[in-house]
C-alpha positions, -999 to +999 in steps of 0.1 A: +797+608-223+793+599-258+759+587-273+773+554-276+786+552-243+748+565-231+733+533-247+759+506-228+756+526-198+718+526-200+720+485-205+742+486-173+720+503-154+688+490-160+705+456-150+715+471-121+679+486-114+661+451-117+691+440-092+681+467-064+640+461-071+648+422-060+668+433-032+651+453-018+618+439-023+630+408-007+645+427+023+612+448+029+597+410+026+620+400+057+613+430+074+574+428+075+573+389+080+592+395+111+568+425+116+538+406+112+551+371+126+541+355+095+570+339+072+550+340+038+547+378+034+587+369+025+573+344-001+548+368-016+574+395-020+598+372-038+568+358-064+557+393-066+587+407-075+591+385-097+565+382-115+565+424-119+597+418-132+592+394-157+554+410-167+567+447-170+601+434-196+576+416-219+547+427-220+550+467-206+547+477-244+513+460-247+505+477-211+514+506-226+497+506-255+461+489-239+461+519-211+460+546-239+439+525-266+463+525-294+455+511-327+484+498-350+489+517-380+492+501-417+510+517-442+478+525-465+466+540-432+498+566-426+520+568-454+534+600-449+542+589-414+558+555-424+580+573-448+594+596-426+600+569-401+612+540-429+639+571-437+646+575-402+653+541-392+677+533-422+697+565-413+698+554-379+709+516-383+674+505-370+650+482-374+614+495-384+595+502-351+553+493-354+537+521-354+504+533-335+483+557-333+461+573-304+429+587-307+436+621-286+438+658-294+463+664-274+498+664-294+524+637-282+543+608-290+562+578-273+585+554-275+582+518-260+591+482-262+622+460-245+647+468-269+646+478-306+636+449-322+606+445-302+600+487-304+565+508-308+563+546-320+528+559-312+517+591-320+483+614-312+457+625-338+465+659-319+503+657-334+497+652-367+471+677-368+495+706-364+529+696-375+544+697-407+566+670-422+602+688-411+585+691-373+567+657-374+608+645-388+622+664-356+595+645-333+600+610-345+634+614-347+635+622-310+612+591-303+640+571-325+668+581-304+651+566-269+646+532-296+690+534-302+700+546-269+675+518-248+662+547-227+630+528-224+642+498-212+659+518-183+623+540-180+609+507-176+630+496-146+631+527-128+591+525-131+586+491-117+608+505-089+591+530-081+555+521-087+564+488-065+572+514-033+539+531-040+519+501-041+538+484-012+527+518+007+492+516-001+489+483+010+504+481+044+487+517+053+455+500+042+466+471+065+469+488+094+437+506+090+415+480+081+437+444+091+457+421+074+484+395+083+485+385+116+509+403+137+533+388+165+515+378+199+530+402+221+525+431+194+557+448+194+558+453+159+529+473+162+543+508+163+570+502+139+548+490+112+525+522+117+560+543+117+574+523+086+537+529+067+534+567+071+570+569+063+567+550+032+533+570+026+550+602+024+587+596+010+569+573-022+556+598-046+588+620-037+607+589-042+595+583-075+594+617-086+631+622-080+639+588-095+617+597-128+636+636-130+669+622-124+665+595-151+644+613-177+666+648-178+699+636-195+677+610-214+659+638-230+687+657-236+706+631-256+678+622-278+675+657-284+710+656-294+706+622-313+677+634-327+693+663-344+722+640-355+698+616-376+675+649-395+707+672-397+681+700-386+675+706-352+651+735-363+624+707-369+622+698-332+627+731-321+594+740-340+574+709-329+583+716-291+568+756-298+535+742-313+527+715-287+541+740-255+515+765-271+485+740-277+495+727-241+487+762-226+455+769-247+443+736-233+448+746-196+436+776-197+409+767-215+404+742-189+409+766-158+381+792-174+357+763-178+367+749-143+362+782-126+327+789-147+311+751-132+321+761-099 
């Protein structure tokens, strides 16, 4: 598969993600209103659904962005950094993402937005703090490629997915625990909803583990790819990942000393 090929077939499948998340949301709607005896859990999963969908493909850049408290970069305020992106994008045949920056030591970057027009590069004090321009090329580069290949809008998907089947198992194992719709009269559905709610439970984080490694691996490795494609040296990235994989483990050991001294 070519990195062209990637991008449509990332479009495809993030269609076909939102397709399965209504599906299936509807159909565990059916189930539990049958369940429960009461015909507007169905409602409430359609609306939800819904409304998740719609929320997460606009707005899941400004989510993104409030839960880390990102502020938006002016050129006067990074112009290194806007000059190796502004080069970046015009190699690459893209419009110029906004850029942000987040107030954390810790070295990383990230790539959001619905599609490229609408995109957002935000990087960590941490990262700019120890790379140099040729690493900080290799980094942003790599961010780039997720922008042209619409990875995120397929991350995006595959999160709503699978953060809907944890939160659907939170609630109906709170539900059982401490009430919630009113079940059927004669209470059959009482033992399956406690088997269906310790089932979902357990197989949710697995679930969206598995669904967020079988995504994310070949999406890394083409914008690896695509990333060395757009500098013409792959060194660059090769550096960065060395730096931040070493700062990574000084951090938690640090942190494991410091754990095991309070305790």
């Amino acid at each position: 598969m070519t990195i062209y090929t990637h991008r449509d077939s990332n479009i495809r499948k993030t269609w076909a993600l939102f397709s399965v998340f209504l599906i299936v949301v509807i159909w565990l709607g059916w189930i539990f209103s049958q369940i429960y005896g009461n015909a507007s859990i169905l409602f409430f999963a359609v609306i939800f659904s819904s409304l998740m969908s719609i929320i997460s493909y606009w707005y899941s850049d400004k989510i993104v962005l409030a839960m880390v408290r990102a502020r938006e970069l002016q050129k006067k305020d990074a112009p290194e950094l806007y000059n190796i992106v502004e080069n970046l994008t015009i190699t690459a045949g893209l419009p110029m993402p906004r850029l942000y920056l987040v107030a954390d030591r810790a070295p990383n970057a990230f790539a959001t937005g619905r599609d490229p027009k609408h995109a957002v590069v935000a990087v960590t004090a941490g990262i700019l703090e120890i790379l140099d321009r040729a690493e900080l090329e290799g980094v942003l580069s790599h961010e780039l490629s997720h922008i042209g290949n619409r990875d995120m809008f397929l991350n995006t998907a595959a999160v709503i997915l699978a953060g809907f089947i944890s939160l659907l198992a939170d609630f109906f194992m709170r539900s059982m625990w401490f009430g919630g719709f009113r079940r059927n009269e004669d209470r059959n559905g009482g033992g399956a909803l406690i088997l269906i709610g310790i089932a979902l439970s357990i197989l949710a984080p697995i679930a969206a583990t598995l669904m967020q490694l079988a995504i994310s691996r070949k999406r890394e490795f083409l914008a690896d790819a695509s990333g060395a494609l757009l500098t013409r040296y792959p060194e660059g990235l090769a550096r960065a990942l060395e730096k931040i994989s070493k700062v990574r483990r000084t951090r938690n050991a640090a942190y494991n000393i410091n754990f095991h001294f309070v305790t």
